[in-house]
DRENDO-1510 file (C-alpha; in Angstrom, 1 decimal, always signed):
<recs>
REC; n; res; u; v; w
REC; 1; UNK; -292.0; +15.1; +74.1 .
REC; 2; UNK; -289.4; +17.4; +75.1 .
REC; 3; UNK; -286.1; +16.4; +75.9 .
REC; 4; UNK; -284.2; +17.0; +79.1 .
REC; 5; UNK; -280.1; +16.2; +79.9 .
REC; 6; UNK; -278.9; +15.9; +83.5 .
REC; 7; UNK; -275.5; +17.7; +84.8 .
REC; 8; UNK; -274.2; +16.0; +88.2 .
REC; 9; UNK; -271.4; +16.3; +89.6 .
REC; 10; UNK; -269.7; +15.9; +92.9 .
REC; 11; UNK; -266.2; +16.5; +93.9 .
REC; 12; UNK; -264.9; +13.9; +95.6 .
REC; 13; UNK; -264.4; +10.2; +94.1 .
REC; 14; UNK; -266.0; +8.6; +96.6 .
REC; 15; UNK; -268.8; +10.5; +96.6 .
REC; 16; UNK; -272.1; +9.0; +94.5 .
REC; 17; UNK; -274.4; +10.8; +92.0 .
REC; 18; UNK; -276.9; +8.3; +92.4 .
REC; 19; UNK; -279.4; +10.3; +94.7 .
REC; 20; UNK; -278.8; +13.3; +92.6 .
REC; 21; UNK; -280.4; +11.5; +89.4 .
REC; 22; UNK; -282.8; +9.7; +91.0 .
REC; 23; UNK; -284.5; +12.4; +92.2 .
REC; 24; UNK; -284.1; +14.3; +89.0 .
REC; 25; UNK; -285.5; +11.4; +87.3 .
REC; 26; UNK; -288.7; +11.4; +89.3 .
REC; 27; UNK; -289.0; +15.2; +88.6 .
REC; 28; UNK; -288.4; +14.6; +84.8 .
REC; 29; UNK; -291.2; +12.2; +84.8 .
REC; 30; UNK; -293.7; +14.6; +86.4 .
REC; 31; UNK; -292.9; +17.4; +83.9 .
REC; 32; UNK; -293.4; +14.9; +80.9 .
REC; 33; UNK; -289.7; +15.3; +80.0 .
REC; 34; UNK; -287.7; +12.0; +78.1 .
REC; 35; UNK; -284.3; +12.2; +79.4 .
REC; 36; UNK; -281.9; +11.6; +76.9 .
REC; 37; UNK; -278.4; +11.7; +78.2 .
REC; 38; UNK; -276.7; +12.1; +81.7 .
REC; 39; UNK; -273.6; +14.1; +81.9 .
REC; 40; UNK; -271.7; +13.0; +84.8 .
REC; 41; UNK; -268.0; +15.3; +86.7 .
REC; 42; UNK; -266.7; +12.7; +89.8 .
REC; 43; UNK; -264.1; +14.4; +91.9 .
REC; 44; UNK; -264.2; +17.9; +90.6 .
REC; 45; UNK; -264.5; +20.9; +92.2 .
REC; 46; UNK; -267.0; +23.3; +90.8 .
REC; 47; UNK; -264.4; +26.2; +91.1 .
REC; 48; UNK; -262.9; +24.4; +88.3 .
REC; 49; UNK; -263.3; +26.0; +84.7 .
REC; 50; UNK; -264.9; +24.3; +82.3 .
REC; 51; UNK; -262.2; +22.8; +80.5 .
REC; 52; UNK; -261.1; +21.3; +83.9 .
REC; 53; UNK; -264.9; +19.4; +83.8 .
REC; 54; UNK; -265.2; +17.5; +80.5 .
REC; 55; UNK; -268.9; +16.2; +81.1 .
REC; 56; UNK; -269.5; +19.9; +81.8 .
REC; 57; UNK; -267.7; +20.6; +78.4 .
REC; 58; UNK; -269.5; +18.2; +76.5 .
REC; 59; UNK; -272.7; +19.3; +77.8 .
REC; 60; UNK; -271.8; +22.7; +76.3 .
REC; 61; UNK; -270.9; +21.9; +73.0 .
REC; 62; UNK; -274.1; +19.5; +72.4 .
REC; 63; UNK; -275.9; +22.1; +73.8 .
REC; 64; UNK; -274.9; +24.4; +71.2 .
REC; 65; UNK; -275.6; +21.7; +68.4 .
REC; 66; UNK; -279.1; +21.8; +70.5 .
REC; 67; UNK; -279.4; +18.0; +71.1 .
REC; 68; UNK; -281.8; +18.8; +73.8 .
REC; 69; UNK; -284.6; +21.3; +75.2 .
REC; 70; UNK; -283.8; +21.4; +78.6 .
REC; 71; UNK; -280.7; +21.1; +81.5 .
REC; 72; UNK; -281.6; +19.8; +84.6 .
REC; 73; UNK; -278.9; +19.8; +88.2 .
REC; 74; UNK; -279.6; +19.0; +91.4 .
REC; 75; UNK; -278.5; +22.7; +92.4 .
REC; 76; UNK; -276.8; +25.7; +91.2 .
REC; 77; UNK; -273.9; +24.6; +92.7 .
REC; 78; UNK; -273.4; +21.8; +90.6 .
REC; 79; UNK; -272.7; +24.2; +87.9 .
REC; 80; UNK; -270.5; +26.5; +89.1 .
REC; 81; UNK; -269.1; +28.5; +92.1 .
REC; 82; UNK; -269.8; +32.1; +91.2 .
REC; 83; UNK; -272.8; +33.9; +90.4 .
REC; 84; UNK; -271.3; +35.3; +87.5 .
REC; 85; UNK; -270.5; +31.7; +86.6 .
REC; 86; UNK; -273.9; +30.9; +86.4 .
REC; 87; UNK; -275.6; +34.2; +84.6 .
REC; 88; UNK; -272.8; +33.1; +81.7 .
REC; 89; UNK; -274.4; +29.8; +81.6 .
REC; 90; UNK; -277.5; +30.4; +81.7 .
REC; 91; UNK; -277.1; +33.1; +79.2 .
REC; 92; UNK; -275.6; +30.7; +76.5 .
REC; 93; UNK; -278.9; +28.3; +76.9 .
REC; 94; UNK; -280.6; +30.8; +76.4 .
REC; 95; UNK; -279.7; +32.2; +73.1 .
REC; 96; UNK; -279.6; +27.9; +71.9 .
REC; 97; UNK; -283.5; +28.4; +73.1 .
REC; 98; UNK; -282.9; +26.0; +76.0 .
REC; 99; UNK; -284.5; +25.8; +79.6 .
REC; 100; UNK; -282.4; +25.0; +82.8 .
REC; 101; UNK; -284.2; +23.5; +86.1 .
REC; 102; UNK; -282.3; +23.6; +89.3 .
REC; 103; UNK; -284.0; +21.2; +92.0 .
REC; 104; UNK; -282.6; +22.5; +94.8 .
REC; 105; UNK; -283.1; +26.4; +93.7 .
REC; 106; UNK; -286.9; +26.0; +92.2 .
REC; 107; UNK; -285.4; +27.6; +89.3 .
REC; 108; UNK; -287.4; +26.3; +86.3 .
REC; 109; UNK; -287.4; +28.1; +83.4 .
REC; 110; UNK; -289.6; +26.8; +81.3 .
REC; 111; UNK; -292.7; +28.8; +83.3 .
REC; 112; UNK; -293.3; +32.8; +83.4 .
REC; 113; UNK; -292.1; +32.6; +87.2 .
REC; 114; UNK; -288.7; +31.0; +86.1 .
REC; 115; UNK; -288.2; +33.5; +82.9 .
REC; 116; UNK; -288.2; +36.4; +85.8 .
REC; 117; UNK; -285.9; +34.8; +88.2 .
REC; 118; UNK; -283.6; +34.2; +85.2 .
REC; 119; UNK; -283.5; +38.1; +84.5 .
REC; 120; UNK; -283.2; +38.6; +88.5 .
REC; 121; UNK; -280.3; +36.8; +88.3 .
REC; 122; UNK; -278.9; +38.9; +85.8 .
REC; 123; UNK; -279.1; +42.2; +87.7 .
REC; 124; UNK; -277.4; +40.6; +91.0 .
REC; 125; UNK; -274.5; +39.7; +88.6 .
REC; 126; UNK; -274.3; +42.9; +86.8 .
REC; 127; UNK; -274.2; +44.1; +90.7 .
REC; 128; UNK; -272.1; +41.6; +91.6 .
REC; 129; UNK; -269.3; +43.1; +88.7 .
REC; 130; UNK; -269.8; +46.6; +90.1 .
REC; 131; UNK; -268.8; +46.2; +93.5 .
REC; 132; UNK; -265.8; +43.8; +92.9 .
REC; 133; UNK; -265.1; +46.6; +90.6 .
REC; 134; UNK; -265.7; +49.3; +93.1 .
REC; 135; UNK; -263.4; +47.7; +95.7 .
REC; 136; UNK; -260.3; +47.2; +93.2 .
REC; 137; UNK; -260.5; +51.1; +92.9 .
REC; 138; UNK; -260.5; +51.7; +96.7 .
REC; 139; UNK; -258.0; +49.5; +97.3 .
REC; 140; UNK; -255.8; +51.1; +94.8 .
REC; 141; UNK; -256.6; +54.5; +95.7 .
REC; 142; UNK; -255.9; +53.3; +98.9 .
REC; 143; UNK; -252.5; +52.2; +98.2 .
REC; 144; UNK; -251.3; +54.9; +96.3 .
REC; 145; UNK; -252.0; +57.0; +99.3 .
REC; 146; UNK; -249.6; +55.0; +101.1 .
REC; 147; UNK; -247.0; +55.3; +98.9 .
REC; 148; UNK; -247.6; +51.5; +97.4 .
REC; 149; UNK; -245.9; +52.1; +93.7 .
REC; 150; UNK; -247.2; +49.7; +91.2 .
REC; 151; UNK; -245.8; +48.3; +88.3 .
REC; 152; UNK; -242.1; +47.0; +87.7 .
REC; 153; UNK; -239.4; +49.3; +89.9 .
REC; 154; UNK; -237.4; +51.8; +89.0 .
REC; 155; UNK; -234.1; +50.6; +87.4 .
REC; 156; UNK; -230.9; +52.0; +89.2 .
REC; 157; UNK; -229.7; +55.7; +87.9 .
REC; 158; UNK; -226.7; +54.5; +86.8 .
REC; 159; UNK; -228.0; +51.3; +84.6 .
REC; 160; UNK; -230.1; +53.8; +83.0 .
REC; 161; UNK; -227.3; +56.4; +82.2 .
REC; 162; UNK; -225.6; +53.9; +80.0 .
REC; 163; UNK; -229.0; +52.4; +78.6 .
REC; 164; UNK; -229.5; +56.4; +77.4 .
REC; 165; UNK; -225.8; +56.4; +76.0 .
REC; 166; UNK; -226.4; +53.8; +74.2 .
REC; 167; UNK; -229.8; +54.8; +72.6 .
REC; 168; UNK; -227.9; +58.3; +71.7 .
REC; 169; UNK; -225.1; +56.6; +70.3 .
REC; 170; UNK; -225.4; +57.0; +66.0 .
REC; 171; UNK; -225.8; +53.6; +64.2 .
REC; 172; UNK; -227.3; +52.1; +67.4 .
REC; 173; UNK; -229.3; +48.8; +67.1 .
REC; 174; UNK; -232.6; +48.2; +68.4 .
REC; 175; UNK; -234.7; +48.7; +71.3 .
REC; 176; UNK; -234.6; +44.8; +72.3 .
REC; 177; UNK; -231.3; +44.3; +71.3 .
REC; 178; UNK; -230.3; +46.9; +73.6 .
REC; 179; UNK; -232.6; +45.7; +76.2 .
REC; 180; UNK; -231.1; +42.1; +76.1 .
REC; 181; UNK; -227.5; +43.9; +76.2 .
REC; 182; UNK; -228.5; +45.5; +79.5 .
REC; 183; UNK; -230.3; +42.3; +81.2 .
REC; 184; UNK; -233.6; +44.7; +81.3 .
REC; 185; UNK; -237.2; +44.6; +80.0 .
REC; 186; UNK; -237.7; +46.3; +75.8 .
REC; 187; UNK; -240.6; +48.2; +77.4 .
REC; 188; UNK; -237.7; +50.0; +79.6 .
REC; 189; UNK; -235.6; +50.7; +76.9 .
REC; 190; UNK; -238.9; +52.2; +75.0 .
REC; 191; UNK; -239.6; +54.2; +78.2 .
REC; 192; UNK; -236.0; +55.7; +78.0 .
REC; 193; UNK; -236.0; +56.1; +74.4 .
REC; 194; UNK; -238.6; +58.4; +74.2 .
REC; 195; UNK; -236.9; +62.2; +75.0 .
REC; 196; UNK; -234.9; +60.7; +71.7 .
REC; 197; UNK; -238.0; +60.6; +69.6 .
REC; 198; UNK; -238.3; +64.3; +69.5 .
REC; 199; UNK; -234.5; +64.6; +68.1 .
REC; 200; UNK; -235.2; +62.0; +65.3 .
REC; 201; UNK; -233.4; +58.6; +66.5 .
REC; 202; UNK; -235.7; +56.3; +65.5 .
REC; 203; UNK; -236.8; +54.0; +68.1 .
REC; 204; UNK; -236.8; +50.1; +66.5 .
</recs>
């Protein structure tokens, strides 16, 4: 007989997980499964990572010491938030040879049906990436045609007159020591330093 873990979880403390496995259980017996264990979150979000959910943790790790065939939920979002969450999960069962169910979803797979959905899934994520992607390049492009200027600003003329003195100053000390001299960031200095490079001040 094949055995099958439950994941509930519910996110606030007053909230139960007692329907959630009991209907998973009468599932489990219809498929012939033995349950095993029952991993159990109470009041946690499923936004949370999963070292913010230590059931969820736990079910990781014993899943990759493969302690069980399959991971049954009451619904996908029992797992996670995100699709992406979820392809990521599904992913690691997957190489431990392990099946997921999802009541809620239909997902099962452990059948030819659910194998499919499984690598649906995995093209709407893949989609999913591109066009969060695709909008952080608009927005940008978007912003620089604005005038938006990214990064840390410009340091005042003057402040970087004496930072370049100081770098073209023989016997000078090093880049942070410099930086820490002037209250600014090393990667400034470095960014000042460089027309120096080409006249042989090393740059420490």
């Amino acid at each position: 007989m094949r055995k099958a873990v439950f994941y509930l979880r519910v996110s606030t403390l007053d909230q139960t997980v007692a329907n959630q496995e009991r209907e998973l259980r009468e599932v489990a017996g219809r498929m012939g499964l033995e349950v095993v264990k029952v991993y159990r979150d109470h009041g946690i979000s499923g936004a949370k990572g999963r070292d913010k959910r230590p059931a969820f943790d736990a079910l990781c790790r014993d899943a990759a010491r493969r302690q069980f065939d399959v991971v049954m939920a009451w619904s996908v979002d029992r797992l996670g938030r995100s699709l992406q969450d979820l392809i990521g999960f599904l992913s690691e069962l997957h190489a431990f040879g392990i099946d997921l169910f999802l009541h809620q979803q239909g997902l099962d797979t452990t059948t030819p049906a659910g194998k499919a959905m499984f690598q649906m899934m995995g093209v709407f994520a893949e989609f999913e990436r591109a066009m969060i992607q695709e909008r952080v390049r608009a927005g940008l492009a978007r912003a620089r045609s604005e005038g938006k200027r990214f990064g840390r600003p410009p340091i005042a003329p003057s402040l970087e007159k004496r930072i370049r003195e100081a770098l073209a100053t023989p016997g000078r000390p090093g880049v942070r020591v410099i930086a820490k001299q002037f209250g600014v960031d090393p990667g400034t200095v470095q960014r000042i330093s460089r027309p120096f490079e080409d006249v042989g001040v090393v740059v420490a």
